[in-house]
PyMOL Python script that loads the backbone (N, CA, C, O; Angstrom):
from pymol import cmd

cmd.read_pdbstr("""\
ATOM      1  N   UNK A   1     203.036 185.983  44.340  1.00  0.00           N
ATOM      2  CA  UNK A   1     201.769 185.394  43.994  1.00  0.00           C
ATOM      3  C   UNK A   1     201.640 184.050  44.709  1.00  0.00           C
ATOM      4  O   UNK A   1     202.566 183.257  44.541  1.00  0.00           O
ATOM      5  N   UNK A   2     200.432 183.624  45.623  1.00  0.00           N
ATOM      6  CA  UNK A   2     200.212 182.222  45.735  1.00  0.00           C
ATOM      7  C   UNK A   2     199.578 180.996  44.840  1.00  0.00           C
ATOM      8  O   UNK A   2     198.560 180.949  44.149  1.00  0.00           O
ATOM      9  N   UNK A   3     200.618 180.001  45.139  1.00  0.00           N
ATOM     10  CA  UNK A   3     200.422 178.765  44.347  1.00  0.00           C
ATOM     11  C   UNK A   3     199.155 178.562  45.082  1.00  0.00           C
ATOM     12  O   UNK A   3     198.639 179.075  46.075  1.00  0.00           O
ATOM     13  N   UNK A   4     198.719 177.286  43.932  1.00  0.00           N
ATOM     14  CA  UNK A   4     197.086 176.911  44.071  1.00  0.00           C
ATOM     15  C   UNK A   4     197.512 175.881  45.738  1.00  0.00           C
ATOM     16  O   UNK A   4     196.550 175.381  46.320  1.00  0.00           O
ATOM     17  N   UNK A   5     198.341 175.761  46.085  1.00  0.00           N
ATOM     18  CA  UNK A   5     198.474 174.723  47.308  1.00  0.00           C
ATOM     19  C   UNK A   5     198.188 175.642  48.260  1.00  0.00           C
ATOM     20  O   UNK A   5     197.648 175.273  49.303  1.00  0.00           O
ATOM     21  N   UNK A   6     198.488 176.889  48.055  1.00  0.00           N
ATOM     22  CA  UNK A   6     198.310 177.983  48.951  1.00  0.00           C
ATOM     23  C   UNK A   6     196.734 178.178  49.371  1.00  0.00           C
ATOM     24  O   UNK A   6     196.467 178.521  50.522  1.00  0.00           O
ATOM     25  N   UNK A   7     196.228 178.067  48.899  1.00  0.00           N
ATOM     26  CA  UNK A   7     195.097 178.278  48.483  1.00  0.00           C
ATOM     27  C   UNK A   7     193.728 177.649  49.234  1.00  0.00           C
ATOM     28  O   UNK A   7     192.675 178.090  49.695  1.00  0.00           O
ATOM     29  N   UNK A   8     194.445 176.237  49.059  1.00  0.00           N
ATOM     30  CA  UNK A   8     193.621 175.260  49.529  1.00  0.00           C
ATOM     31  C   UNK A   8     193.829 174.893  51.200  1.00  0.00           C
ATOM     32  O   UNK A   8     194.904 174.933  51.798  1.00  0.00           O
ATOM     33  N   UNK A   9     192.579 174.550  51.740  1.00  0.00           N
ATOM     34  CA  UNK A   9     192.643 174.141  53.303  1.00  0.00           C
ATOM     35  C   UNK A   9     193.552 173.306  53.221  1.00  0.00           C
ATOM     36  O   UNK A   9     193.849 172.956  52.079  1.00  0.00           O
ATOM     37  N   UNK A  10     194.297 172.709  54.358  1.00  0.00           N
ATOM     38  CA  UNK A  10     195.041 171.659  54.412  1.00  0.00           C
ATOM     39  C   UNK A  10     194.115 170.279  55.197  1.00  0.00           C
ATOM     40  O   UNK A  10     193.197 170.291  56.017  1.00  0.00           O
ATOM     41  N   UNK A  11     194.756 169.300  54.595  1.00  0.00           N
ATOM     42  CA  UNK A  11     193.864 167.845  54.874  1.00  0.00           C
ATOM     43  C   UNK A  11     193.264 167.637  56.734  1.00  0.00           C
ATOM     44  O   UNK A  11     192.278 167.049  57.177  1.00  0.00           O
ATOM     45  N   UNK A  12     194.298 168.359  57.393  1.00  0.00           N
ATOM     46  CA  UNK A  12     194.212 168.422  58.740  1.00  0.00           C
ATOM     47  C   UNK A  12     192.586 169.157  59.629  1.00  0.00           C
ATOM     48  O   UNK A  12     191.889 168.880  60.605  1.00  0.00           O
ATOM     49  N   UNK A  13     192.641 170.340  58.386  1.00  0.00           N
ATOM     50  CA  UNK A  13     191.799 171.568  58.192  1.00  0.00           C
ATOM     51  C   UNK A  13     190.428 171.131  58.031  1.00  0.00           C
ATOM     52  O   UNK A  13     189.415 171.427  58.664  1.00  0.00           O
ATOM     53  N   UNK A  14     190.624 170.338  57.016  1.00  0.00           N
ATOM     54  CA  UNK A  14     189.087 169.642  56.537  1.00  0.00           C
ATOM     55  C   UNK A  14     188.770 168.699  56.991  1.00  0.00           C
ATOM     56  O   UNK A  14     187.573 168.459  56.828  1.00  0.00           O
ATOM     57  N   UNK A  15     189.584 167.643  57.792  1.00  0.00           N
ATOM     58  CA  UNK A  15     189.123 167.029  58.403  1.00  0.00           C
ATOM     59  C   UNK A  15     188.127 167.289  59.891  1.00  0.00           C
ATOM     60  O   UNK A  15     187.022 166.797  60.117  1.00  0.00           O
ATOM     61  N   UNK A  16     188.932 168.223  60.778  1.00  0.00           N
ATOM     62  CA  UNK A  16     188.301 169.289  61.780  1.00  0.00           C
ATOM     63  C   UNK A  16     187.238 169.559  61.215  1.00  0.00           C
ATOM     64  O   UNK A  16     186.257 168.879  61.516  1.00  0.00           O
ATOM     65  N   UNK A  17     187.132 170.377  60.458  1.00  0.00           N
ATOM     66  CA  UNK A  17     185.926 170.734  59.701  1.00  0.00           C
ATOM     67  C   UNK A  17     184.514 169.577  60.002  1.00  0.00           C
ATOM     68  O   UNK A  17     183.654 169.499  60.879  1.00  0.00           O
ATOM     69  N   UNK A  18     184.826 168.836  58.834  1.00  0.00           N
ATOM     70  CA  UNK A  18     183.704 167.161  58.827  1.00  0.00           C
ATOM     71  C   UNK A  18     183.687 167.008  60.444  1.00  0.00           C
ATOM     72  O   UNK A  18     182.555 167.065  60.926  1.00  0.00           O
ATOM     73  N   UNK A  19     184.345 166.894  61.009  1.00  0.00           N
ATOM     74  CA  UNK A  19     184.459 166.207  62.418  1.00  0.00           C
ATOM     75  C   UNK A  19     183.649 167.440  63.262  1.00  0.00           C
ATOM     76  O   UNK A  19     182.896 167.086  64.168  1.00  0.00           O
ATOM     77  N   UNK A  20     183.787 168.737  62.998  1.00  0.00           N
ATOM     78  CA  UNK A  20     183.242 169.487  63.855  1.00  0.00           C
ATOM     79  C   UNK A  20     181.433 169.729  63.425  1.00  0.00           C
ATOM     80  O   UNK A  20     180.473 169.920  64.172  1.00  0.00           O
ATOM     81  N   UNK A  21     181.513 169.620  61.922  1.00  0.00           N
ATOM     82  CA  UNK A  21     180.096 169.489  61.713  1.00  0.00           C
ATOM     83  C   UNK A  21     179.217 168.033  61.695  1.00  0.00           C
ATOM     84  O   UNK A  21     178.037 167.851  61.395  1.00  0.00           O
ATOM     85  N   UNK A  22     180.076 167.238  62.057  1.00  0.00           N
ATOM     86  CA  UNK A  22     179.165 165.879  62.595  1.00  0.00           C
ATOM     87  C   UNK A  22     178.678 165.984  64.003  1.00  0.00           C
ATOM     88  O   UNK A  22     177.798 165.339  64.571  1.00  0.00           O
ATOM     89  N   UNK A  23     179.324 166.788  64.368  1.00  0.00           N
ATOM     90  CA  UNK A  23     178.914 166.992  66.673  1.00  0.00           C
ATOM     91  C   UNK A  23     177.499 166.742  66.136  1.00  0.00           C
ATOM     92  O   UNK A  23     177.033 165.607  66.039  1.00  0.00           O
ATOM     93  N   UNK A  24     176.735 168.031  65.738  1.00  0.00           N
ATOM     94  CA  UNK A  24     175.190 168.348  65.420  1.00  0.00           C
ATOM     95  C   UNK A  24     174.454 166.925  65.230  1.00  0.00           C
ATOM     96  O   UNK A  24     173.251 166.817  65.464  1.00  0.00           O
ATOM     97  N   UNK A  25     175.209 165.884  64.812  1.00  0.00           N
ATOM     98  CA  UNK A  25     174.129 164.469  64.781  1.00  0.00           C
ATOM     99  C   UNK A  25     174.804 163.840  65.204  1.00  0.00           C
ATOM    100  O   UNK A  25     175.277 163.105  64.337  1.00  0.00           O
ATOM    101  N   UNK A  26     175.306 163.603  66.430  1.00  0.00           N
ATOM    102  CA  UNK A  26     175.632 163.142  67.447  1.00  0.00           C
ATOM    103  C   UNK A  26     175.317 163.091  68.567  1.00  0.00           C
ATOM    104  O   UNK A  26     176.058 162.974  69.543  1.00  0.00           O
ATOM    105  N   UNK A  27     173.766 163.207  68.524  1.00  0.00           N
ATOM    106  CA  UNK A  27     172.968 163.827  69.977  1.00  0.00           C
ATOM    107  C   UNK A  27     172.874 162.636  70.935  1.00  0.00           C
ATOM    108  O   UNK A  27     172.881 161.450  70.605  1.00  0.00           O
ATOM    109  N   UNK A  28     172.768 163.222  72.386  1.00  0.00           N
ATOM    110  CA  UNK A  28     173.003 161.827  73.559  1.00  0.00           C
ATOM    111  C   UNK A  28     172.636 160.790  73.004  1.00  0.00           C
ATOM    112  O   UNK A  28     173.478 159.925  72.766  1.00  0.00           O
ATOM    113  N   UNK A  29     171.435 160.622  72.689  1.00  0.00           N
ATOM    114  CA  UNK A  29     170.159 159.308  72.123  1.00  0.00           C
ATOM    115  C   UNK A  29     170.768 157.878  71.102  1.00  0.00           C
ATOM    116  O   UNK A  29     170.484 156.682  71.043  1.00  0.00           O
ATOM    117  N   UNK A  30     171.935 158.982  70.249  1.00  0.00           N
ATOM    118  CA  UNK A  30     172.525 157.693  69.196  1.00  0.00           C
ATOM    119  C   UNK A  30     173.385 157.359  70.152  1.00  0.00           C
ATOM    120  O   UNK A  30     173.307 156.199  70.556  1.00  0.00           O
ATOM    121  N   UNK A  31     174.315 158.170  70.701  1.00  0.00           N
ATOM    122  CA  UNK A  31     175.203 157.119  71.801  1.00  0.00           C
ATOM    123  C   UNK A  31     174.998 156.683  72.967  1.00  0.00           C
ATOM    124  O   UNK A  31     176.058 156.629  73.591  1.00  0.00           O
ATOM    125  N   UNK A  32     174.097 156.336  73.567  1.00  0.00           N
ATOM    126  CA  UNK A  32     173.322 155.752  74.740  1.00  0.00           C
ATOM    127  C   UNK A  32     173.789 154.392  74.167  1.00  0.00           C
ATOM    128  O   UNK A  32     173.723 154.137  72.965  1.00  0.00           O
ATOM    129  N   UNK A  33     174.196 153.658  74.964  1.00  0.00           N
ATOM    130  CA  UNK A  33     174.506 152.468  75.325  1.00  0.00           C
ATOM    131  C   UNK A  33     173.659 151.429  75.284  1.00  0.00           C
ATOM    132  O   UNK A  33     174.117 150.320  75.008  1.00  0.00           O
ATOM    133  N   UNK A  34     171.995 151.623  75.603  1.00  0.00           N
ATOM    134  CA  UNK A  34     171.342 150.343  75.330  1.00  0.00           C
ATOM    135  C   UNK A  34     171.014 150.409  74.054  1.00  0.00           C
ATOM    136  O   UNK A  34     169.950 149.862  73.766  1.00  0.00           O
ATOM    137  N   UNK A  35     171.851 151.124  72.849  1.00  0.00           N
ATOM    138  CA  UNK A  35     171.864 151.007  71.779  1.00  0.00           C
ATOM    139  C   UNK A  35     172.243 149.861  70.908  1.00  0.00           C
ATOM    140  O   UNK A  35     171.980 149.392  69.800  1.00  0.00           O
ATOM    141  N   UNK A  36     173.142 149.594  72.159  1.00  0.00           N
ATOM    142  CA  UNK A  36     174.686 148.571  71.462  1.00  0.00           C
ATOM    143  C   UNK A  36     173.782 147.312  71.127  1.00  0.00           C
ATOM    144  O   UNK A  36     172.666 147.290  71.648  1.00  0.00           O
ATOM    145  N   UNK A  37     174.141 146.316  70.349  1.00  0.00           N
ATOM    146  CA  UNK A  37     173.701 145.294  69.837  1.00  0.00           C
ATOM    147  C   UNK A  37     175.044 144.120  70.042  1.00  0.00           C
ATOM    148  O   UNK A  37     174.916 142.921  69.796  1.00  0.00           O
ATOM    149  N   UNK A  38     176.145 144.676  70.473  1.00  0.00           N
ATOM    150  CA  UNK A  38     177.706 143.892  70.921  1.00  0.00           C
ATOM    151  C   UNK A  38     177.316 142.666  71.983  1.00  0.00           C
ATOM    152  O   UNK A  38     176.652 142.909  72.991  1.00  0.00           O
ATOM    153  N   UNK A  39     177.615 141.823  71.780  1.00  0.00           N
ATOM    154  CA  UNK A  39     177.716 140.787  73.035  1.00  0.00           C
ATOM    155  C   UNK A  39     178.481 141.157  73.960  1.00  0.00           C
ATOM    156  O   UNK A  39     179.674 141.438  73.847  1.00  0.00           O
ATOM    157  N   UNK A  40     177.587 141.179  75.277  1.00  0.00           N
ATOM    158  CA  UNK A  40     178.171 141.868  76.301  1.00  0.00           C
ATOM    159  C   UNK A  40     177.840 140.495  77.433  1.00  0.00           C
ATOM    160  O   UNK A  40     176.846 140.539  78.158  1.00  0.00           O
ATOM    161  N   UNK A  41     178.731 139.397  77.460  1.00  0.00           N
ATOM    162  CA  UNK A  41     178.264 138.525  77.962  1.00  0.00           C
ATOM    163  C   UNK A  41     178.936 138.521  79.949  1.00  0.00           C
ATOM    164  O   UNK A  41     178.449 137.827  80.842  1.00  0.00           O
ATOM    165  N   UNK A  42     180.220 139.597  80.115  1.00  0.00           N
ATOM    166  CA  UNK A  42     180.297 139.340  81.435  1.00  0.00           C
ATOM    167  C   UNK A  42     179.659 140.375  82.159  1.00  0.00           C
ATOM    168  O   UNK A  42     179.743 140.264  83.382  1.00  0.00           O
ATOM    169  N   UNK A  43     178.798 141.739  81.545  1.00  0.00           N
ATOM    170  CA  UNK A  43     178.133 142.342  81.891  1.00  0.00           C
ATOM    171  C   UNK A  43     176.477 141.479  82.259  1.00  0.00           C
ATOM    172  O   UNK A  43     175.989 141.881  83.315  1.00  0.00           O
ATOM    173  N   UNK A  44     175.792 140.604  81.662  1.00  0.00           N
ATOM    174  CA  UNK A  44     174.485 139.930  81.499  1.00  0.00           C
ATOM    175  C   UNK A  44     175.059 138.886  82.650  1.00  0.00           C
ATOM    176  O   UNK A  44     174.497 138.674  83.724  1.00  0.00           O
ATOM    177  N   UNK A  45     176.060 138.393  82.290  1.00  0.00           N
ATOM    178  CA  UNK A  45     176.735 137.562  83.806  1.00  0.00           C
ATOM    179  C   UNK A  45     176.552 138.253  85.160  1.00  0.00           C
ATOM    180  O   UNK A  45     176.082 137.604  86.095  1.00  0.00           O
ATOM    181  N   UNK A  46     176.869 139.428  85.299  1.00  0.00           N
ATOM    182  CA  UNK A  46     177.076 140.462  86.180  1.00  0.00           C
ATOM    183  C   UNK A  46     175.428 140.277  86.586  1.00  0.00           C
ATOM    184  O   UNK A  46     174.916 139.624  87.495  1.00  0.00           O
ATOM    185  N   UNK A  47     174.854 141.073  85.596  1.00  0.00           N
ATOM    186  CA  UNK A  47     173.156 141.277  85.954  1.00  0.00           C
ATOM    187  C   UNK A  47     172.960 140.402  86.540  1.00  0.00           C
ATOM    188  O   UNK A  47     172.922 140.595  87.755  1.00  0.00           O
ATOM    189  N   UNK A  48     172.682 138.697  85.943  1.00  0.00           N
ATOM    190  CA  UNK A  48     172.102 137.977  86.257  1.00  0.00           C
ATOM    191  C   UNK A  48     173.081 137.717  87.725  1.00  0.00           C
ATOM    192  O   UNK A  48     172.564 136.664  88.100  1.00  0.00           O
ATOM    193  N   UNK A  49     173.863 137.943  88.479  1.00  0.00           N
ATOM    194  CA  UNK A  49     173.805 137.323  89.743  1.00  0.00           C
ATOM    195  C   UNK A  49     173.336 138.532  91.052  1.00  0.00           C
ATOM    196  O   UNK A  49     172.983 138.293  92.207  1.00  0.00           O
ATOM    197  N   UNK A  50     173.493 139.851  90.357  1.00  0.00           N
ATOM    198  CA  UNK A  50     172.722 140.753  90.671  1.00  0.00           C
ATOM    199  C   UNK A  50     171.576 140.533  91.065  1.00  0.00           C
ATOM    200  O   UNK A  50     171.221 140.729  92.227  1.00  0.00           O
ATOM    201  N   UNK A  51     170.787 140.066  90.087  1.00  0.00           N
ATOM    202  CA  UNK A  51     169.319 139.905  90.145  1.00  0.00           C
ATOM    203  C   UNK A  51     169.400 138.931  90.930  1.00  0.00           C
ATOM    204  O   UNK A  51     168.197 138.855  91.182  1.00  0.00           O
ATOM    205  N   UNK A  52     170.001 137.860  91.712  1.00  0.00           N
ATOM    206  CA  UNK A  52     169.738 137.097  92.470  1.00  0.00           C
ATOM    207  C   UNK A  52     169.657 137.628  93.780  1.00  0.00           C
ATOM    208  O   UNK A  52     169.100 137.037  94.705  1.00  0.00           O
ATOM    209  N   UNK A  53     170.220 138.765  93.876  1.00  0.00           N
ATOM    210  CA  UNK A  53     170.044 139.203  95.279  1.00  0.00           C
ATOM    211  C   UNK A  53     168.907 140.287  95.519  1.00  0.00           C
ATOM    212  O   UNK A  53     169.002 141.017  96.505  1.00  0.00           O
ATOM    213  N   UNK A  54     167.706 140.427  94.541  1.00  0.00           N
ATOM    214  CA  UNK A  54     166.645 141.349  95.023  1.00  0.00           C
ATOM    215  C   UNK A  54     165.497 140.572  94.734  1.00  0.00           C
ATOM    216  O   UNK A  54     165.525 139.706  93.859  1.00  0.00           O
ATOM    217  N   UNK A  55     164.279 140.871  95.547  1.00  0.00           N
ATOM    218  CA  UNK A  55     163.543 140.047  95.241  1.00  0.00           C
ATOM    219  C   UNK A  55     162.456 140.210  93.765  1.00  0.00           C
ATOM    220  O   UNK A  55     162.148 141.397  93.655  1.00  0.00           O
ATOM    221  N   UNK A  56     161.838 139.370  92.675  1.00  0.00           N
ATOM    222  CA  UNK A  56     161.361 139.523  91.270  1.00  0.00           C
ATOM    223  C   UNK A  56     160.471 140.263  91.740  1.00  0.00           C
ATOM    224  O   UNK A  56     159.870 140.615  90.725  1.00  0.00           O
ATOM    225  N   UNK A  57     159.711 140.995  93.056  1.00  0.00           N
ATOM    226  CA  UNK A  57     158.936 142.154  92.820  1.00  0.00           C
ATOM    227  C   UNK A  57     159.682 143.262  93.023  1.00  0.00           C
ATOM    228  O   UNK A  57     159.073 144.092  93.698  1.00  0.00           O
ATOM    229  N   UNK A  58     160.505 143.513  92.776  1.00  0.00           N
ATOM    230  CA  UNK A  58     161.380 144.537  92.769  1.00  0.00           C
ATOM    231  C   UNK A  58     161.156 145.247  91.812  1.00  0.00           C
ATOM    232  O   UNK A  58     160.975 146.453  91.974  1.00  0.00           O
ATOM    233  N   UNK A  59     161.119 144.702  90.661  1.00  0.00           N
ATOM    234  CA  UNK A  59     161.071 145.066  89.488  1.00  0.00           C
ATOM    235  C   UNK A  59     159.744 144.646  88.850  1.00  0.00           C
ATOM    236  O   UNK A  59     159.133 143.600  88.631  1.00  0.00           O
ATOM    237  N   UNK A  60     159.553 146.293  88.609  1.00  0.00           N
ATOM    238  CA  UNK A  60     158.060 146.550  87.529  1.00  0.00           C
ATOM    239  C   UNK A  60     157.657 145.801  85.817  1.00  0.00           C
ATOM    240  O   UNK A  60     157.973 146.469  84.833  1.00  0.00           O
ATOM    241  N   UNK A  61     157.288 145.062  85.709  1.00  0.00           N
ATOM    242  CA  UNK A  61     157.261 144.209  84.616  1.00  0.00           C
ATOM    243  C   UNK A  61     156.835 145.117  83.660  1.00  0.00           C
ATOM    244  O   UNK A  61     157.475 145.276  82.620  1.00  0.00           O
ATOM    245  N   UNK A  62     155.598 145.862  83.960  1.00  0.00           N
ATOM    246  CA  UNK A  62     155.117 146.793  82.867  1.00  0.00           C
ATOM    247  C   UNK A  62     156.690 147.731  81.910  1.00  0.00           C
ATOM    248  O   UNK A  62     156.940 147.762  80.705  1.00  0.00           O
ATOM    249  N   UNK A  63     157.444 148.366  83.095  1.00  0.00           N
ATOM    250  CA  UNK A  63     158.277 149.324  82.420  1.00  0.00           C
ATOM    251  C   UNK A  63     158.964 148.343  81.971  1.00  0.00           C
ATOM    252  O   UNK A  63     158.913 148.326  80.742  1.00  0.00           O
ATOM    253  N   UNK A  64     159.901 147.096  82.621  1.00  0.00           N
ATOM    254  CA  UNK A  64     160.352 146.275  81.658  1.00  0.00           C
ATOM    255  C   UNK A  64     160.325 145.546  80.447  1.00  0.00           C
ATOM    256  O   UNK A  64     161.309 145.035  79.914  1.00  0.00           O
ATOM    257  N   UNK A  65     159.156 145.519  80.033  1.00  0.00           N
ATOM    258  CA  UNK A  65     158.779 144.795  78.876  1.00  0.00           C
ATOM    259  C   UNK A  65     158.497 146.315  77.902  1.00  0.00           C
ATOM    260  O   UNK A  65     158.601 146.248  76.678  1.00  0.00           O
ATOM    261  N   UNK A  66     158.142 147.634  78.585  1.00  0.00           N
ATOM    262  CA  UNK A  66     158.272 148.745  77.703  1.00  0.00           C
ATOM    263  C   UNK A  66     159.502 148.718  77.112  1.00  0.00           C
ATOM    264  O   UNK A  66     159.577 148.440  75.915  1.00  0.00           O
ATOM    265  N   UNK A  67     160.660 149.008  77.874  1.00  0.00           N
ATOM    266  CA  UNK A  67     162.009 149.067  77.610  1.00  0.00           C
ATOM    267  C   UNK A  67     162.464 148.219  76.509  1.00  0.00           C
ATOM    268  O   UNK A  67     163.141 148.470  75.513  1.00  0.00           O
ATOM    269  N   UNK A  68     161.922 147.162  76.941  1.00  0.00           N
ATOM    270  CA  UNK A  68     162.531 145.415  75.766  1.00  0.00           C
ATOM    271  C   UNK A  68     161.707 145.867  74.153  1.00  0.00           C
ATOM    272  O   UNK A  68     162.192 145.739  73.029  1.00  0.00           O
ATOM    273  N   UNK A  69     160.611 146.304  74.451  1.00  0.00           N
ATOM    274  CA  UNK A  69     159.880 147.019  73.263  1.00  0.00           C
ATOM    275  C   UNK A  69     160.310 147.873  72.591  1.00  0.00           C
ATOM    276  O   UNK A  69     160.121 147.790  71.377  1.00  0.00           O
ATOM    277  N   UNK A  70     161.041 148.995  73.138  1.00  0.00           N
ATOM    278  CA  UNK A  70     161.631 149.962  72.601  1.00  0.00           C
ATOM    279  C   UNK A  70     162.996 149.786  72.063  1.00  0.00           C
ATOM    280  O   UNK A  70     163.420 150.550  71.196  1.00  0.00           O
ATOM    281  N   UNK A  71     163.859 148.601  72.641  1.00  0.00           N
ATOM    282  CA  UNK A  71     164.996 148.834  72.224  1.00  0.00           C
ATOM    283  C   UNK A  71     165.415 148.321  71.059  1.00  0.00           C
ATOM    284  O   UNK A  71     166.587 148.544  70.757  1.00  0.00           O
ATOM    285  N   UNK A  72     164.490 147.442  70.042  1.00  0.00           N
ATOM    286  CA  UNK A  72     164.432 147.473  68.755  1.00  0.00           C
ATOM    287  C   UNK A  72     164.544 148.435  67.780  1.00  0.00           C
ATOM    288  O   UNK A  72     165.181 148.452  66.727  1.00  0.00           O
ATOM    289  N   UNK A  73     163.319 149.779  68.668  1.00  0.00           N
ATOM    290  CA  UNK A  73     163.448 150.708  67.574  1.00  0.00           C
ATOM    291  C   UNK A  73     164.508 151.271  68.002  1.00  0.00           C
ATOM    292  O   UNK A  73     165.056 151.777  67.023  1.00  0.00           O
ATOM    293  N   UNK A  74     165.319 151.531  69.276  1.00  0.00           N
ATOM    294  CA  UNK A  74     166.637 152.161  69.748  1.00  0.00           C
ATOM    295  C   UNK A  74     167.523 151.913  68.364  1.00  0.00           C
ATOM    296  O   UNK A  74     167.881 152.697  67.485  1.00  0.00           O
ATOM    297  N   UNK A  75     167.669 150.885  68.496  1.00  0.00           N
ATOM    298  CA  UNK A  75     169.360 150.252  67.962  1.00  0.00           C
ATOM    299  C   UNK A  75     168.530 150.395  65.909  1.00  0.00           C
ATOM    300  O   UNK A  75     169.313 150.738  65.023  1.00  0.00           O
ATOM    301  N   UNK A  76     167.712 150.227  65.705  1.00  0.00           N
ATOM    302  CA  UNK A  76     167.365 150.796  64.251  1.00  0.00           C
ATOM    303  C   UNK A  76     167.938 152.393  64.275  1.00  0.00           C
ATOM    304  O   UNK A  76     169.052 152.764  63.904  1.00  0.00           O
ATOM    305  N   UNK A  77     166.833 153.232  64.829  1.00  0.00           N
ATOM    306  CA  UNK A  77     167.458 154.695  65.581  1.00  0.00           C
ATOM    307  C   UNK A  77     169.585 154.778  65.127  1.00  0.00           C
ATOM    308  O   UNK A  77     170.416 155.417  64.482  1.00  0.00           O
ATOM    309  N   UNK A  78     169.461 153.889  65.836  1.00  0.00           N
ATOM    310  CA  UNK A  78     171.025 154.059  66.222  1.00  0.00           C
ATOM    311  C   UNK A  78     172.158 154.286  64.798  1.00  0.00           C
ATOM    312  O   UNK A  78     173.048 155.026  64.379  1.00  0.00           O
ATOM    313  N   UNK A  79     171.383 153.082  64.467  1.00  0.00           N
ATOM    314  CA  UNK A  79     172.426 152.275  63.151  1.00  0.00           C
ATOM    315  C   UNK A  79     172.434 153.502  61.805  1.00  0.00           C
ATOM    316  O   UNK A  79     173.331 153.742  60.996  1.00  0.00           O
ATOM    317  N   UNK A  80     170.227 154.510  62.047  1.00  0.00           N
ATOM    318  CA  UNK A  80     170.505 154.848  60.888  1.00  0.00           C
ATOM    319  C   UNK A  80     170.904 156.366  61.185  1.00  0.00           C
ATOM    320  O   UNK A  80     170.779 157.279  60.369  1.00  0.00           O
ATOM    321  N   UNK A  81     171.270 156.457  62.138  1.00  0.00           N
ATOM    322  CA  UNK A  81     172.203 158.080  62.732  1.00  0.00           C
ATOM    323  C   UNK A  81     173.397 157.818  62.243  1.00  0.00           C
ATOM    324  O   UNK A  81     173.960 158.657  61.541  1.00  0.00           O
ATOM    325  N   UNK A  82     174.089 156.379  62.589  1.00  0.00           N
ATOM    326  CA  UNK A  82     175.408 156.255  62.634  1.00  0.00           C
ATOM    327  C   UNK A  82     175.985 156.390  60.708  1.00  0.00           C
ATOM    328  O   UNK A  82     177.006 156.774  60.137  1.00  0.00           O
ATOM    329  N   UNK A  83     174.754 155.870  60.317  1.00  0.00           N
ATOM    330  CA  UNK A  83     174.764 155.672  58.256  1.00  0.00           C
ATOM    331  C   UNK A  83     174.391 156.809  57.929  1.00  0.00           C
ATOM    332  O   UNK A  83     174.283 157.058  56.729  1.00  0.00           O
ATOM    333  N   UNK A  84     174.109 157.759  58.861  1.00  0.00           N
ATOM    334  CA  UNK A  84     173.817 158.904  58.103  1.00  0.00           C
ATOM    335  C   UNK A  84     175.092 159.836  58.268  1.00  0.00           C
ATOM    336  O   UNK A  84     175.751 160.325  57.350  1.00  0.00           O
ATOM    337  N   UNK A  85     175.256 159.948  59.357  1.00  0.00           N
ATOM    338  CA  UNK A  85     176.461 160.421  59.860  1.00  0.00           C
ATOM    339  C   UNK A  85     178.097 160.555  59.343  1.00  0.00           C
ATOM    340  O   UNK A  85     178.838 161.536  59.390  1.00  0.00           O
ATOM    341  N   UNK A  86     178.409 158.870  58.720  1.00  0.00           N
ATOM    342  CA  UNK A  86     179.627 158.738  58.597  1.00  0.00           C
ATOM    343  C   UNK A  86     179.386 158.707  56.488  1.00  0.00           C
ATOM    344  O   UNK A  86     180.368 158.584  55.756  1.00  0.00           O
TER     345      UNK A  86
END
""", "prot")
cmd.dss("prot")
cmd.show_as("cartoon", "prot")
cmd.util.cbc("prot")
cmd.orient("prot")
């Protein structure tokens, strides 16, 4: 006859489990990177000497200031995938 330990998944088991049914809300969008809200100060270092070498019409102001618009609701997006998720 099996004992009730028999019985039961093992902790290893169920963990796989949770972990394999979280993939499903884990879609590209929550982990995209201009999500992050982290101080990323030698990357913005980086940019900014970047940007010294093209000229400011290079870059489309309209899509830029879209982008800067959106990434508020990004990183909201982000935070409440990540609270739903874990």
């Amino acid at each position: 006859m099996l004992a009730d330990s028999d019985m039961q998944p093992s902790v290893q088991k169920l963990v796989g489990n949770v972990a394999q049914d979280a993939l499903v809300y884990l879609n590209e969008e929550s982990c995209h990177t201009d999500a992050f809200t982290e101080p990323v100060t030698g990357v913005l270092k980086a940019l900014n000497e970047l940007k010294q070498e093209f000229p400011p019409s290079i870059v489309d102001r309209g899509i830029l200031q879209e982008a800067i618009t959106k990434s508020s609701a990004r990183v909201t997006l982000k935070r409440q995938r990540y609270a739903e998720t874990v």
